[in-house]
NUSENU-423889 format. One record per residue (C-alpha): y, x, z. Coordinates in steps of 0.02 Angstrom, whole numbers, plus 50000, padded with zeros to 5 digits. Layout:
BEGIN
YXZ ...
# end
This chain:
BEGIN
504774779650582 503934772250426 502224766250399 500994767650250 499644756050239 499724753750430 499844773750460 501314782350518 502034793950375 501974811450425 502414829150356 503094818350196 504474813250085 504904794850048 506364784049980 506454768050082 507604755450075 508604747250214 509454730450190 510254731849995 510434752250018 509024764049969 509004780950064 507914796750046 507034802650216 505794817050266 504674813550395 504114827550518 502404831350596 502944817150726 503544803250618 505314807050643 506514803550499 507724817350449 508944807450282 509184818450123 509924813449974 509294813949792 509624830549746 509004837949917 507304828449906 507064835749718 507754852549745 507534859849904 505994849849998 504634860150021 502924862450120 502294881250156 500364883550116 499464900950151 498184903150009 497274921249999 498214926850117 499874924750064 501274911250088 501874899849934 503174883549944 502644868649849 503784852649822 503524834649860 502494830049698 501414849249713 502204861449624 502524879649677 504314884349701 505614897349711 507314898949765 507974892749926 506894875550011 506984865650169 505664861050240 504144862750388 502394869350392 500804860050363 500614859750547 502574859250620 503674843350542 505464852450625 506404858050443 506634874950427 507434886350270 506214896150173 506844907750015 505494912349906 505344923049738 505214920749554 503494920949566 503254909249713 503154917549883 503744919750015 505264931850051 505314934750249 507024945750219 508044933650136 507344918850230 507894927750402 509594930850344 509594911550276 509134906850446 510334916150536 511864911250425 511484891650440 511264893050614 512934902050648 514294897350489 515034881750501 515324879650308 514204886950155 515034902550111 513814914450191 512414902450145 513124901449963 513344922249961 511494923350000 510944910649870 511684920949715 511234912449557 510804895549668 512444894049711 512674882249572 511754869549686 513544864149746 512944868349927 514014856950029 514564857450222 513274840250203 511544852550137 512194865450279 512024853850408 510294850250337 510024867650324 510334869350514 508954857550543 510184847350647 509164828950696 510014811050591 509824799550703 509264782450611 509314765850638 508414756550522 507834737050583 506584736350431 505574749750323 504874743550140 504014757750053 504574757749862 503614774149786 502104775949855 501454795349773 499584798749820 499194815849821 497694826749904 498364832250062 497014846050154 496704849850317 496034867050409 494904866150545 494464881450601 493354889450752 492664905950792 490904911250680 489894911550846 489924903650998 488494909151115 488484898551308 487174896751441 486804906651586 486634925651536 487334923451366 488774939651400 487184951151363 487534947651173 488934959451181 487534973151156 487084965750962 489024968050927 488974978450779 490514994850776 490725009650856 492255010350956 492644994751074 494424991151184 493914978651333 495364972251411 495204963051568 496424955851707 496834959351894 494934963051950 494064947752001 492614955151853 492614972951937 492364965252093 490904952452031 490084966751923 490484958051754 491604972151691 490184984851742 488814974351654 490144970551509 490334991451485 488574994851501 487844980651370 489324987651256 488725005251278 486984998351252 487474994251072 488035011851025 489985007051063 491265021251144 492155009351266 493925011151327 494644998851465 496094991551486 496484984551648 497684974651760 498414960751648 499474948351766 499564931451763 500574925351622 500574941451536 502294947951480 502914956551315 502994973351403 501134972551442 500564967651258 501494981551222 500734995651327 499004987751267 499194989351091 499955006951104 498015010951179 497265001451041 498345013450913 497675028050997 496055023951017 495645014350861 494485001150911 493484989650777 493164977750915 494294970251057 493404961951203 494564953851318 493514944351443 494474937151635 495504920651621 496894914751487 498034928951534 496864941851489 496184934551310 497994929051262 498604943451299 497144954651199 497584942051055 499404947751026 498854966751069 497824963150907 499244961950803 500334976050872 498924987950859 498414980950680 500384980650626 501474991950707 502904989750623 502974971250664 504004965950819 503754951550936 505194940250876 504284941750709 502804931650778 503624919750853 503874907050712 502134896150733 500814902050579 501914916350532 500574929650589 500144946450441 498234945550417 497114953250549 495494959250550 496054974850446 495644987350583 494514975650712 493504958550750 493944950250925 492804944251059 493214933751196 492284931351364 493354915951474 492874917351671 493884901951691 493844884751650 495284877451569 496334886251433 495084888451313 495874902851238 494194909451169 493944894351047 495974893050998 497244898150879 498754901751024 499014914651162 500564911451267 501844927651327 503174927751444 504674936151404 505304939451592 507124943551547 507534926051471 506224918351591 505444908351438 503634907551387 503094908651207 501614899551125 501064908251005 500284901650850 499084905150704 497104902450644 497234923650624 497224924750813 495544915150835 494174925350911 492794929950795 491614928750934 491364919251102 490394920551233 490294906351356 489454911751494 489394899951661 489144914451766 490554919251750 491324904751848 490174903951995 491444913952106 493104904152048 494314900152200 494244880252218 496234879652199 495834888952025 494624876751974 495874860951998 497174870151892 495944874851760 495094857651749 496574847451753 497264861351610 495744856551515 495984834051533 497604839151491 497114848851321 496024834551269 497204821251295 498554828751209 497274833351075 496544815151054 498464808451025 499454821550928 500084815050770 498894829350711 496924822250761 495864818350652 494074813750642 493424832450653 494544833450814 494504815750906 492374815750961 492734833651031 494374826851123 493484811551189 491744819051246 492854833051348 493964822251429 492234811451469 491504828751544 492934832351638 492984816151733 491264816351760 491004834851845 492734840451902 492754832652056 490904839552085 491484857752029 493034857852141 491494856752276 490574868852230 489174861952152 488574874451995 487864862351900 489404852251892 490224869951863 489414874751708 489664856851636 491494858451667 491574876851578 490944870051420 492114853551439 493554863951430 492814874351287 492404857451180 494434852451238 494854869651152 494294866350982 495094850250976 496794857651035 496694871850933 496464860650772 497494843950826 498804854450918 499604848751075 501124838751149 502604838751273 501514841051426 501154859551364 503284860951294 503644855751481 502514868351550 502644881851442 504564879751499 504654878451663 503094888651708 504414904751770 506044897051761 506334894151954 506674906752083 505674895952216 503904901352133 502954900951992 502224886651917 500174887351889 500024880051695 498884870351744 499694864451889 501104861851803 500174849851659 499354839651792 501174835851860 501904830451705 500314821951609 500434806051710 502394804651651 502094809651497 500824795951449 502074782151517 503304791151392 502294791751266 501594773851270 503184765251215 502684774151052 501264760550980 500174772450890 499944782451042 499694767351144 498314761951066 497504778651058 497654781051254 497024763751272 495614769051187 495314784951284 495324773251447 494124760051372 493154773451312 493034780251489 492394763551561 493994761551657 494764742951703 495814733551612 495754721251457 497624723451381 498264738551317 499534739451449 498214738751566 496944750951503 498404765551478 498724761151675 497294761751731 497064780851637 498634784651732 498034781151904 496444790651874 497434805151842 498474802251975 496884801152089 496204816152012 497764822952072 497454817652249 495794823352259 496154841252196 497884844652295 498874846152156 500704837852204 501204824952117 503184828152081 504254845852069 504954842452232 503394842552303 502884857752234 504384867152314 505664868052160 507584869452238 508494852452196 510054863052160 509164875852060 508324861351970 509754850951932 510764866751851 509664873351769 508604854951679 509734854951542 509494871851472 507424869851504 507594853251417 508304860951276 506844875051269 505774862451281 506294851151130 506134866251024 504274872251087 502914874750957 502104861051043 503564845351035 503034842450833 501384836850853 501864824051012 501664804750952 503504799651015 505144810650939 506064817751101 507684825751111 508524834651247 509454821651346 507924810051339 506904826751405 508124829851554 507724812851602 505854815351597 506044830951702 507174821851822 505684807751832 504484823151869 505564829051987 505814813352116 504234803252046 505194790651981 504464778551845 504814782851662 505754766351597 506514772051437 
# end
């Protein structure tokens, strides 16, 4: 890692120098160093901005450029090869053919084939290597800065136009403004309570043709988006309401594009921020009846693709609702079990949010006063008490918008991963984040930055201790007590996960989960032996010592 005035460098390009030797490093989202030399830093670095709707590459110093580039997002430091044209943007054809030649060709001639006139870059087995995105690991005892380039560097933060909350608010579906509406909804909890029917009727009320579509499951799967959108197409909506829990909304959200784009196909939307532009055919309202993922406030929506067994995040501020409505009502009936996993879904979101090497000072109050709600009325909500209920449902709301701006970390990767990969049940996310957060943070801690930041969450929470050390332990036992009081196990093997199944099968989910959407905004660099031991701690509850 380097530091700039006392501030990790991140999502930048520096020369450093190391004893006598000077070397030429980009730094990912997370701080981690990949080495480049010379001519790599001032030919192919890049960073991919989306201005009016369409994607340029700009180098290290600014300015727009073509040809063939390595380099990451604004929001995702992992390298990546982009092509782009004479003019500046970005070619999706060429880059996917890029991609898929420096993953599989072991020297440049495919790469060098594709390039055409840029072969005369003297592409090297060295640049394909870097063009694979494979990780340097570097050892360097001291960092001295020796160009320091200041540049304007801006940030998005971005919400939906309206957010309405309080009891009753769902009857502001009626001053939606369109004609034809799709309201997609999940396994019938609403039917039962009467929200669908009062959802149909204010909708109606407004002058809207409604068409349902019912009977998402739980971690909604590629085949369902599918059938979804293939209603939209026929029906032609201007609005989608998807109102139930995360399932439901996230999987509305990727129906959206399928119905807006037909031609687009899911592996296509899998690269994070890589989404065509919506809103050509409808606006998108979202009505959460749990409270936890937040899904009505965010930029994601997570699908499972049941054949591989692997869940997808996916990511991009076109996928953020235009409209939602936060209505505690809607919570009142919520199964208690559902209300742990939810809450503890929601600390989780906040934490994550309040250390990512993404926060910021639009992000961190939002991070903070949610995790301060959530400790304050979870407990109280898991009993029943409404007051404490409704607190909670905008807790996890305010924990939205910071995730959905600051990103997340390897709590959700874990998750995300492991949610379906064992034949001894499915993991609950939320479940499955309240497991892993304690281990996490004791991960996480040996990295300073994010030690001080959780130290600050715990002092900021009143909690005991005067040291760091002690503050970030004392945050850990209150989740773990949290933990205790809701019924939520505290290792894998507690939860029922086969120690044979889990010990074949921790490499391969530790690989998935190094390369999740949400493992480049975490504070410490991870790779895939250091995650199978994290797992394996999460597994037997043993302490995390490296």
């Amino acid at each position: 890692y380097a530091y700039e005035n006392g501030k990790k460098l991140c999502n930048a390009w520096r020369k450093i120098k190391s004893g006598k030797v000077s070397y030429t490093y980009y730094f990912g989202a997370n701080g981690a160093a990949y080495q480049a030399d010379k001519e790599m830093m001032g030919k192919y670095s890049v960073i991919v901005k989306k201005i009016k709707g369409q994607y340029y590459g700009f180098d290290y110093l600014g300015h727009r450029v073509k040809g063939v580039r390595v380099g990451s997002t604004s929001a995702y430091g992992m390298p990546y090869v982009y092509y782009f044209n004479a003019n500046g943007t970005y070619n999706k054809t060429k880059t996917v053919q890029l991609r898929a030649a420096s993953r599989t060709n072991k020297n440049a001639t495919t790469i060098k084939k594709l390039l055409g006139k840029y072969k005369k870059y003297k592409i090297s087995k060295n640049r394909v290597a870097f063009l694979r995105a494979e990780r340097y690991n570097i050892h360097v005892k001291k960092i001295t800065i020796l160009h320091k380039k200041e540049r304007f560097v801006m940030s998005r933060f971005c919400l939906p136009r309206d957010i309405y909350h309080g009891k009753g608010c769902l009857e502001e579906l009626k001053n939606l403004k369109g004609k034809k509406a799709c309201l997609v909804v999940g396994g019938g909890s609403m039917k039962r309570q009467g929200f669908l029917d009062r959802a149909v009727n204010y909708l109606k009320e407004g002058g809207m043709e409604v068409r349902l579509i019912e009977g998402v499951e739980p971690d909604p799967s590629v085949e369902t988006v599918m059938k979804g959108a293939e209603v939209m197409r026929e029906f032609e909506p201007d609005w989608i309401v998807a109102m139930g829990g995360g399932s439901p909304i996230d999987a509305a959200k990727a129906m959206w594009v399928f119905y807006e784009y037909p031609e687009v196909s899911f592996e296509d939307i899998i690269t994070p921020f890589s989404f065509p532009e919506l809103r050509q055919k409808a606006k998108f309202a979202a009505i959460p009846s749990t409270s936890g993922t937040a899904t009505e406030v965010t930029a994601f929506s997570v699908i499972t693709n049941y054949q591989t067994g692997v869940k997808y995040p996916l990511a991009d501020f076109n996928i953020t609702p235009d409209v939602a409505i936060v209505d505690p009502d809607l919570v009142s009936g919520l199964p208690v079990k559902q209300v742990a996993y939810t809450g503890m879904d929601a600390l989780t979101h906040a934490i994550e949010a309040y250390v990512s090497t993404l926060n910021g000072p639009f992000t961190d109050p939002l991070a903070l006063q949610a995790i301060e709600m959530v400790l304050d009325y979870l407990p109280a909500s898991y009993h029943c008490d409404m007051v404490a209920r409704e607190q909670m449902h905008y807790a996890q709301c305010l924990a939205g918008m910071a995730f959905s701006n600051a990103l997340l970390g390897i709590v959700h990767s874990m998750a995300h991963k492991t949610g379906a990969a064992f034949s001894t049940g499915h993991i609950p996310h939320g479940c499955a984040n309240a497991i892993y957060l304690p281990y996490v943070i004791q991960y996480n801690a040996k990295d300073p930055v994010a030690a001080k930041r959780y130290a600050e969450i715990a002092r900021r929470m009143g909690l005991p201790g005067t040291s760091e050390k002690a503050l970030i332990n004392s945050l850990i036992e209150k989740i773990d007590d949290f933990n205790v009081r809701l019924n939520i196990p505290k290792t894998l093997k507690d939860f029922g996960i086969n120690e044979d199944e889990f010990k074949e099968k921790v490499d391969k989910i530790a690989e998935l989960a190094v390369g999740d959407a949400c493992t480049g905004s975490n504070p410490r660099a991870i790779d895939p032996a250091a995650m199978a031991k994290l797992l394996t701690c999460t597994y037997y509850g043993t302490e995390v010592d490296f």
